[in-house]
Each structure stands twice: as structure tokens, then as C-alpha cells.
N, C-alpha and C positions, 0 to 999 in steps of 0.2 A: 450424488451427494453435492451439496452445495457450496463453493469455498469462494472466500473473498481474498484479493489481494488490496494490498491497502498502504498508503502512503503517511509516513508520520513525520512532523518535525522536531526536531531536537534543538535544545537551547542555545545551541551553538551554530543555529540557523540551518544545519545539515540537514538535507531528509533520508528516512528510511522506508523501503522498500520491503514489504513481505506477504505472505499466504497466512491465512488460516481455515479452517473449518467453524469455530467459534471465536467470532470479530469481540465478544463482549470480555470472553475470560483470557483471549489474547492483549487486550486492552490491559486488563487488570495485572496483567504481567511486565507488561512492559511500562508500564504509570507508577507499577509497586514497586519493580526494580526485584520481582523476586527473582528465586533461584532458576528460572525457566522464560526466563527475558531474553532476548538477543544478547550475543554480548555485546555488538553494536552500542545496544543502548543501557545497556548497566553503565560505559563510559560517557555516554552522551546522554542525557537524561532524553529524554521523551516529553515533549511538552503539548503535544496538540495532534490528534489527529483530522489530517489534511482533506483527504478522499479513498470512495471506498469502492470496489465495483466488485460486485458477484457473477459468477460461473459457474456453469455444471462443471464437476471434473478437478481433480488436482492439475490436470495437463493441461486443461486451458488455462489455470490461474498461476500455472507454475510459469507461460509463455507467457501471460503478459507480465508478471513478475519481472524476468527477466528483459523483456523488451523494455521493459521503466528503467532497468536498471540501467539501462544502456542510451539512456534519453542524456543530453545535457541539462545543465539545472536549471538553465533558462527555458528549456521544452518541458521538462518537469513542472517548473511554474507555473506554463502555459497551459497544461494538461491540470494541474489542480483547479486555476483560477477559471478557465472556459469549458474545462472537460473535451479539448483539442485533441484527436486523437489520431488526429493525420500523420503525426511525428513518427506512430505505430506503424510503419509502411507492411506492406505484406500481411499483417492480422487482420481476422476477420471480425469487424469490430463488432457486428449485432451480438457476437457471443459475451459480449459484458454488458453489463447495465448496473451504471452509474447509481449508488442509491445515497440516501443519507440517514445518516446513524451519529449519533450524540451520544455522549459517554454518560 
């Protein structure tokens, strides 16, 4: 199965970090603020999705999940703006691929 993790900003210039299986109706959840949004971002509104990179496997998108999570926010930016993924040390990067998707 196919899962994207996926980087968002929030209005308060924060970003977030998450998985899903469906990037579009995750989108809609976290843009709507409905009941099944992060709570993350039911606080932080959600302004813009940043980048998205797809995975076979919940356990590869759960690793790089959590490898993003653990970036600084200046490697984080660095990883959005260039798609820099050297910061990722030890992941095997061919397992993501970088794509782009518009809400």
C-alpha cells in the first residue's frame, strides 16, 4: 500500500509533520479543522502544504516521519526548499520519492 508523509505549515510559521494513506482527504481534514485533524493543527491552523514524498509500507513513511521529526527547522527548510535529504543520515533514500500534489 502506498503512504505519503507529508510536511505542512502552519500560521504561526510552525511546521507539521505526518503520514497518511489518502494525502487528499487528509488534506481536507486538516484545512477543515474537522473532527479527525491533528490536534496539532486544530491549534495551529494549517496553512499550506509544503512537501510530500510517497512510500511503499506504513514503516517506511512512519521512518521518515519520524526522521523529519527529528530534523532542525532550518534542515526542515532545507529539505522542503531543495528536497536535501542528506540531514536523513542512515535512511535509504531511493525509498521516497519526492512528488507534487496541489490541493
Amino acid at each position: 500500500m502506498t503512504y505519503y508523509t507529508y510536511i505542512l505549515r502552519c500560521a504561526d510559521g510552525s511546521l507539521y509533520t505526518g503520514i497518511t494513506t489518502d494525502i487528499q482527504k487528509r488534506m481536507a481534514e486538516h484545512f477543515g479543522k474537522t473532527e479527525k485533524c491533528a490536534k496539532y493543527t486544530r491549534s495551529h491552523t494549517a496553512e499550506k502544504l509544503e512537501a510530500v514524498w510517497k512510500s511503499e509500507g506504513r514503516s517506511a513513511a512512519s521512518k521518515l516521519e519520524y526522521r523529519i521529526k527529528q530534523l532542525t527547522r532550518k534542515q526542515k527548510q532545507k529539505l522542503i526548499d531543495e528536497n536535501d535529504m542528506t540531514a536523513l543520515k542512515e535512511m535509504i533514500v531511493d525509498d521516497y520519492q519526492r512528488i507534487n500534489f496541489e490541493i
